[in-house]
N, C-alpha and C positions, 0 to 999 in steps of 0.2 A: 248220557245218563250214567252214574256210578253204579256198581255193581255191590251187589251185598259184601261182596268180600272184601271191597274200597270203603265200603261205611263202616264195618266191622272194624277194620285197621286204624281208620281215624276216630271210633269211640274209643278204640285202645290206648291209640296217643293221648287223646284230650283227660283220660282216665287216672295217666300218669301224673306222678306229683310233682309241681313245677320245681325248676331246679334254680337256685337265687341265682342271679347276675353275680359273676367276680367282682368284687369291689377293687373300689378302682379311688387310688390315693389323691388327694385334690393337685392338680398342678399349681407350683409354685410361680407366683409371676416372675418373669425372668424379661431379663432384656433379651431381642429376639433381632437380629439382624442376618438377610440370609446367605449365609455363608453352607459351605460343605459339611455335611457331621465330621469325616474327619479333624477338619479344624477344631471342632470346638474343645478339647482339652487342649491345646496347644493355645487358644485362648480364653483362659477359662472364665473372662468376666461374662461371655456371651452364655454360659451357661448358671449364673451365679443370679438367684433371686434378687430382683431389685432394690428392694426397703436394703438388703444388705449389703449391697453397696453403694448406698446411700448412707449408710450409717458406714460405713468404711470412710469413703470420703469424711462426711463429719469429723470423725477421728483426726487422721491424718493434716486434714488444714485447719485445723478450727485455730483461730487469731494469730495465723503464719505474720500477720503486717501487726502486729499487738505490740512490739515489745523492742526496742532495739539492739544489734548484731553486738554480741559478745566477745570482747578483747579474752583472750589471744585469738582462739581457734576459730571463730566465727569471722572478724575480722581479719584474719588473715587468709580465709579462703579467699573472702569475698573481694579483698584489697587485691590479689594475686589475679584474680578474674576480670576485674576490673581495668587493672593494669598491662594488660592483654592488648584492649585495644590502642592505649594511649599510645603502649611502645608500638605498636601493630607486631609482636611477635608472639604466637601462638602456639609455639615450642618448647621455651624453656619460661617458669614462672619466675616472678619479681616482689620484692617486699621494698621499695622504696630503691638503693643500690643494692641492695642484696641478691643473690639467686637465692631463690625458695626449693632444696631439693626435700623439704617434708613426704609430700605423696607425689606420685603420678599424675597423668596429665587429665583425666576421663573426665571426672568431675568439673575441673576448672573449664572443659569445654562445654560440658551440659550448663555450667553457670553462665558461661560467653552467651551462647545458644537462648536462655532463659532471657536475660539482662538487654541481647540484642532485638530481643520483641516486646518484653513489658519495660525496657527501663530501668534503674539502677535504685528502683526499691526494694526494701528487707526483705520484701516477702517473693520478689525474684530469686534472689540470692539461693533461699530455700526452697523452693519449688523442687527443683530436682531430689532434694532426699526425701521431701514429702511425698512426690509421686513412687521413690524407691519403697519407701514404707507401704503404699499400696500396693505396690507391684507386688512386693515380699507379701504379703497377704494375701493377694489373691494364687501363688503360688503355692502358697499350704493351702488355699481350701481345695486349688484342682490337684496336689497330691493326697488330700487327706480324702477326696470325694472318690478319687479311681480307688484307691486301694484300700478304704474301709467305708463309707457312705456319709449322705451326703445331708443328715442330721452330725454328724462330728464334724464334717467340715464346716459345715455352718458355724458350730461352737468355737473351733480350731480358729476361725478368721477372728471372730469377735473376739476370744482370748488373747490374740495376741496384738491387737489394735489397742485395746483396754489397759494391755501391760502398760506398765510407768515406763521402763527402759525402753522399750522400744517405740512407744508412742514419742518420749523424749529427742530419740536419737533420731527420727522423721521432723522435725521442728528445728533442725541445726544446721546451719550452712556449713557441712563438714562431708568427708567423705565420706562417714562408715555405714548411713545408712546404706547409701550404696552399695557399698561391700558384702553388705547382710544378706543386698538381696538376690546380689549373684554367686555367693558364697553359699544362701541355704539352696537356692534352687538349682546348681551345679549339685549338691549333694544330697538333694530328692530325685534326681533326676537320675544317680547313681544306682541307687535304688531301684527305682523303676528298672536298669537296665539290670540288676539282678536277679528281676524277676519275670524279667521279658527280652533280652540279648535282640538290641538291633542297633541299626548304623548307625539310623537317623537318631536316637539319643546319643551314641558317643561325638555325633559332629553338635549336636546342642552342647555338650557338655564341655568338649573341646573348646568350644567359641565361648561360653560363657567364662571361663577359667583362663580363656584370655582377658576378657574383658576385666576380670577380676585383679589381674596383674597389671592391667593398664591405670586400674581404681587406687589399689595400697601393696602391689609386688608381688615377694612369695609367698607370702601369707596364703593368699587366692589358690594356687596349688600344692602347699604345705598340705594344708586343714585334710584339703578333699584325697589327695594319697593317702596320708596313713589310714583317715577313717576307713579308706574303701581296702587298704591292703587288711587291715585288721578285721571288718565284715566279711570281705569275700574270701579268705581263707579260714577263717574260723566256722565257717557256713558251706565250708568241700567247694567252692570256686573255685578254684584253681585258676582254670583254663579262661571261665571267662574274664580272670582278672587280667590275666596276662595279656586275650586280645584286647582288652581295653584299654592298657600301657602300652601296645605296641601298634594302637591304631595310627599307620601313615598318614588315611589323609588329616584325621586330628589334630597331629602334631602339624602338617601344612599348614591347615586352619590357622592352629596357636600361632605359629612365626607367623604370617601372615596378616596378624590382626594385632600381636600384641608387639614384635619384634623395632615395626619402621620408626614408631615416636621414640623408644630409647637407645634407636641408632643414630638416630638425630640428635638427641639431645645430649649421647656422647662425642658427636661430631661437634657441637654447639659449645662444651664445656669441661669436655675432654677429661682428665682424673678426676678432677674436681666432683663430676658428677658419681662417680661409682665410691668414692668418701664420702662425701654427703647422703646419698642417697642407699645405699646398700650399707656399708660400715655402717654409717652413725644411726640412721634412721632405720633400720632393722636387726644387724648384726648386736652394734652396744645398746640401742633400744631393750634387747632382751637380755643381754650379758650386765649390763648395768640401768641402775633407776634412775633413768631421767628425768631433771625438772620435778626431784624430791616427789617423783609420785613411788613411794615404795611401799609393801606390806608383806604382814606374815603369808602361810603359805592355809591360811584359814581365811584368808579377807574375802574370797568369790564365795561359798559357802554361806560366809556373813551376811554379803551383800546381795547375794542372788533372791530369799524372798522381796524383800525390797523392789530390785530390779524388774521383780513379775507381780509388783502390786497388782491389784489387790489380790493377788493368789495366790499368794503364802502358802495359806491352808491347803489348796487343793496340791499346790506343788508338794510339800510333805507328803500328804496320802498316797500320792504315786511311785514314792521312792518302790516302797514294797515289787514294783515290776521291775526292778533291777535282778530280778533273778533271772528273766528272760534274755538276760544276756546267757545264757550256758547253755552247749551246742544242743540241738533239739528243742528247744524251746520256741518258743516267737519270733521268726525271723526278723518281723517289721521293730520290733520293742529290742530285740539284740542290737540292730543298728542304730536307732535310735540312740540307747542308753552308749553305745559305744561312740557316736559322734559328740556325745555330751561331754564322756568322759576324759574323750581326747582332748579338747579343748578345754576341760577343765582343769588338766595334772598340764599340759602345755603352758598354761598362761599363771596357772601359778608356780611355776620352776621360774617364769620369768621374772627378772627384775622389777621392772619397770610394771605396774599395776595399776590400770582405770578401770572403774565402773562397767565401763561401755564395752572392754574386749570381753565379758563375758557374754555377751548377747550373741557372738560366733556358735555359742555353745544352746541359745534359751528355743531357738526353731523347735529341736526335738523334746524339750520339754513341754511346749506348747503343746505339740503334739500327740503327747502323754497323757499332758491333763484333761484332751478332746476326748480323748479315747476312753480312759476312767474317770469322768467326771462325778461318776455314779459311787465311786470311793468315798465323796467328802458328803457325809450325810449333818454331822454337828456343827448347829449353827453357831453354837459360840468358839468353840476351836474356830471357824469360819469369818467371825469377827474381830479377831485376835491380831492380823499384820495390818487391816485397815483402822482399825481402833490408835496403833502405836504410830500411824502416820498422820494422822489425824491430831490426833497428842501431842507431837510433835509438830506439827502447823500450830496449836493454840497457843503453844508456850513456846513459838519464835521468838517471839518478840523479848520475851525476858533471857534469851536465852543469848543475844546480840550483845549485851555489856558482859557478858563473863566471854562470850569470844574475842573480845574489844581488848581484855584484858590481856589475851595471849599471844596478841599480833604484834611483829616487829614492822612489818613492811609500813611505813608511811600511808601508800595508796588503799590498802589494806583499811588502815583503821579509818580513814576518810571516807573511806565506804561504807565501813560499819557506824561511824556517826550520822550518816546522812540517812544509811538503813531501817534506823529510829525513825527517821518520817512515813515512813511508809510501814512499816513493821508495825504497828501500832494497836492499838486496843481495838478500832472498829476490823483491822486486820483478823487477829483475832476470836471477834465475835464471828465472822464471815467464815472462817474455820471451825470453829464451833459447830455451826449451823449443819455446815457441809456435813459435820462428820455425822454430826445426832442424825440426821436425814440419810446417810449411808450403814450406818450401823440400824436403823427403824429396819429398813430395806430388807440387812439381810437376817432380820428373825421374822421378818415378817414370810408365812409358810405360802402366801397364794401363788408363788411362783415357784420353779425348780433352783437350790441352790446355786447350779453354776451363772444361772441368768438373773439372779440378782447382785452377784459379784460383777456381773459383765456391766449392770446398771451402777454400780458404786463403781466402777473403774470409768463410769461418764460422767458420774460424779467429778471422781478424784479430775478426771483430763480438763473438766469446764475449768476447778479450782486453778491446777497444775497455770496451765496457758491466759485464764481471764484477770488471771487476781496473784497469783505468787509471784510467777515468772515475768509481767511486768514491772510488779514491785521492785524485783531484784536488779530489773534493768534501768531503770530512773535512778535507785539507790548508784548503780555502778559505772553504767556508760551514760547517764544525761550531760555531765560534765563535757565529754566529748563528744558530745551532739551540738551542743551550745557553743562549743570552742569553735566546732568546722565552722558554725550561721557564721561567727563572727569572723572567723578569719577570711568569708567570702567576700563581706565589705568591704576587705581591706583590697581586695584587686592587685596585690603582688605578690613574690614568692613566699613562703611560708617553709623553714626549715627545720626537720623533726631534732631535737634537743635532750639526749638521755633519757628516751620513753619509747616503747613500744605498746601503741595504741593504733593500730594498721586502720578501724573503721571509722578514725578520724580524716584520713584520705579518700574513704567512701563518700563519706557524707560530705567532704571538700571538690570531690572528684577531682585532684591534682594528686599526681607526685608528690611528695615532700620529701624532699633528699635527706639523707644525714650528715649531716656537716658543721663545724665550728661556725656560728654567725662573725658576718662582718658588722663595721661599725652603721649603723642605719637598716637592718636586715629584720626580718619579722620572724622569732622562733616558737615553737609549741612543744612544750617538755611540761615537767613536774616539780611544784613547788620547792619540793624538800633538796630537788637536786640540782635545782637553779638557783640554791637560798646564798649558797658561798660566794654567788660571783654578783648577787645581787644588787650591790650597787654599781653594776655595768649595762644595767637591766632599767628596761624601762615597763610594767605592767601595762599592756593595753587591755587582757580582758584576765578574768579569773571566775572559774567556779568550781568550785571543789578543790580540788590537791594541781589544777588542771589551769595552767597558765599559758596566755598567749603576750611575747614580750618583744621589744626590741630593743638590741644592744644600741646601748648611746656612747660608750665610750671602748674603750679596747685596755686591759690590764698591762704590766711594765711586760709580764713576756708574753709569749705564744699562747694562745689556748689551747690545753689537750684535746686530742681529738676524741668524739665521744666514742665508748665502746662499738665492736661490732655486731654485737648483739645484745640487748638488755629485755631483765622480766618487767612488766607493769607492776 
């Protein structure tokens, strides 16, 4: 039985006034597979809500098999991968008789890899920087979740999925998405160790920065020293910058991982290779502008809202945390702006200027804009870079005879007349639509500004991949789609003839040597530059500027030999 003094106590309690339950924030559905907690920032998609990487994916592959491989770049990966198996050497890459010392070997192997399970279609080829673009992605959300939460990293993924450049540069059979995404996450990962000194991230970082060198060189440990000498000593590191540069087993690692392919492949081609591939393709790559891509020392600047369509606006807003660069301030927003900026004064001192090297530099502006998203509160400033892209999609089409007008190159203007087909008024109208439906979007207030730019950047990706960029690919390469069908019928050799169009040997899957034809011999070259010896020429197919012939007769002397390397 209770005692008065036990009944007394519990009228007390019950008297008291209840006290709420902690609330308690809904869990996010996440994909859940059971693994260690330790693991899971080491793999951060197991901690990454679902619908969000599902929408990640969406991003990254949407109509990878849409549109076909783009002479040079595109085709030449894919030809040099390709050509892998035929010669069965897996060492040094090929362009028909050429050695290809452009990049490193990393890529070409993840394409072998891809091509040797699905096959030698377009959207193999691309697979690997597709999945690089997701990898890069899910990278910034498990940096941006540990070291500010895990509503920015949410934003931080989607931001940078939605950007134009970097959703672009995931859709390309080329190496740099790659590069991206061992370049940003070797120097997130920098980071991290400045804020937490351990082993196991300098052996990450080491190994990755191999890998990075194995993808496009010194680029891969250029970027990540200076940014991190210039962070961790302007931030009193010192010391742990030093044992960072002077980690043994690291450096093990690095020779270890990135040293045996280019000991081979200067066993395999000896000076030649450290000329081509160091000298020309890094050294003058930046001392001089190759292949006429050259600009002022304002063109990244220019092209960078662009680049991070449709985030112009918010990219503006953010400059303002460029103060946090100065000592005492925000550590995370000092390195940040300081990896931006190295990359930004590095690639504009250099010659040679594309589009695409600015994206070394867009990770930490992603980053920035996660972080202040709350900056960009006007919607029409907000409408402003998607408005002018949009503009510019409507009045494509008119805008193709005044570039018609400035083009010397033969293939060139062949392009741009066939471009009119497709360019065209229901084009257009389709631009139009997209844009009035992206610009509604973002005045429209029921959502949070950054989240309906992230919706006009789904916009923009459907347009970019369902409707432009196959346009552009039937306008440029159908010619040499059509050429390969045909030259397959023919069931003999086929010899490449003053043109470099490498994914005409994709779509052949043959070799085609380069060579002067004999008398009865089947060649594939270019209207304009077969038109002098034409009547030696016999036309078997033609479409476009893009001819497949054979010589019927042989001139009074010798044939020149064609060059050793020509631009399309």
């Amino acid at each position: 039985m209770p005692t008065k003094a036990n009944l007394a106590g519990i009228r007390n309690e019950t008297q008291q006034p209840l006290q709420p339950l902690p609330q308690q924030r809904p869990t996010p559905q996440v994909v859940t597979i059971s693994m260690p907690a330790k693991l899971h920032y080491h793999l951060p998609v197991l901690q990454m809500p679902l619908w969000l990487l599902l929408v990640l994916v969406g991003f990254f592959f949407a109509n990878l098999n849409g549109y076909l491989l783009f002479d040079h770049d595109e085709g030449a990966f894919s030809e040099a991968t390709r050509g892998m198996f035929e010669r069965g050497d897996f060492i040094t890459t090929w362009l028909n008789d050429r050695v290809r010392f452009d990049k490193p070997i990393l890529i070409y192997w993840l394409q072998a890899a891809s091509i040797s399970v699905f096959g030698t279609e377009v959207w193999a080829f691309r697979l690997p920087s597709a999945l690089a673009g997701l990898g890069w992605t899910l990278a910034i959300f498990a940096f941006v979740r540990r070291h500010l939460d895990e509503k920015t990293a949410i934003i931080a993924a989607l931001i940078a999925a939605a950007s134009l450049g970097i959703n672009m540069i995931a859709h390309v059979a080329t190496a740099d998405a790659l590069l991206n995404a061992l370049l940003a996450t070797t120097l997130l990962l920098m980071y991290s160790y400045s804020r937490q000194p351990a082993s196991s991230l300098l052996v990450a970082i080491y190994a990755l920065m191999a890998l990075g060198v194995l993808t496009k060189g010194p680029v891969a440990v250029a970027i990540p020293f200076v940014v991190a000498a210039l962070f961790y000593l302007s931030q009193g590191l010192r010391a742990e910058f030093l044992r960072a540069i002077f980690f043994i087993p690291g450096w093990i690692l690095f020779v270890a991982i990135a040293a045996p392919w280019y000991i081979l492949e200067y066993q395999a081609q000896g000076q030649a290779f450290i000329d081509g591939f160091f000298l020309k393709h890094n050294v003058n790559r930046f001392n001089n502008a190759m292949e006429g891509h050259d600009g002022g020392f304002l063109f990244y600047p220019l092209v960078l809202p662009f680049v991070l369509a449709p985030f112009g606006a918010l990219l503006l807003r953010v400059v303002p945390s460029v103060r946090n660069i100065l000592p005492g301030k925000d550590p995370l927003d000092a390195f940040l702006w300081i990896w931006f900026l190295v990359v930004l004064v590095l690639f504009s001192l250099a010659s040679t200027k594309l589009p695409h090297y600015i994206l070394y530099g867009c990770t930490p502006l992603v980053i920035l804009m996660a972080r202040y998203h709350a900056w960009l509160q006007n919607r029409w400033f907000a409408l402003l870079f998607p408005a002018l892209l949009f503009g510019v999609m409507v009045a494509f089409p008119l805008l193709i005879p005044v570039a018609e007008q400035r083009l010397t190159n033969p293939i060139e203007i062949a392009v741009a007349q066939r471009a009119g087909h497709y360019f065209n008024q229901d084009f257009a109208i389709l631009a139009a639509l997209a844009g009035i439906v992206s610009l509604t979007l973002i005045l429209w207030r029921r959502y949070p500004l950054w989240s309906r730019l992230v919706m006009v950047g789904g916009i923009q990706t459907l347009f970019v991949w369902f409707i432009f960029v196959p346009a552009f690919s039937e306008a440029q390469q159908r010619p040499v789609w059509e050429a390969a069908q045909f030259a397959k019928t023919l069931d003999e050799p086929v010899y490449t003839q003053s043109i470099d169009m490498p994914s005409f040997n994709v779509y052949l899957n043959k070799v085609t040597h380069r060579r002067p034809l004999e008398i009865g011999e089947v060649g594939f070259g270019r209207e304009d530059r077969l038109a002098s010896d034409s009547e030696y020429y016999d036309v078997l197919f033609q479409s476009g500027p893009i001819q497949i012939v054979r010589r019927i007769a042989a001139p009074d002397s010798a044939p020149t030999p064609a060059p050793a390397a020509e631009q399309p």
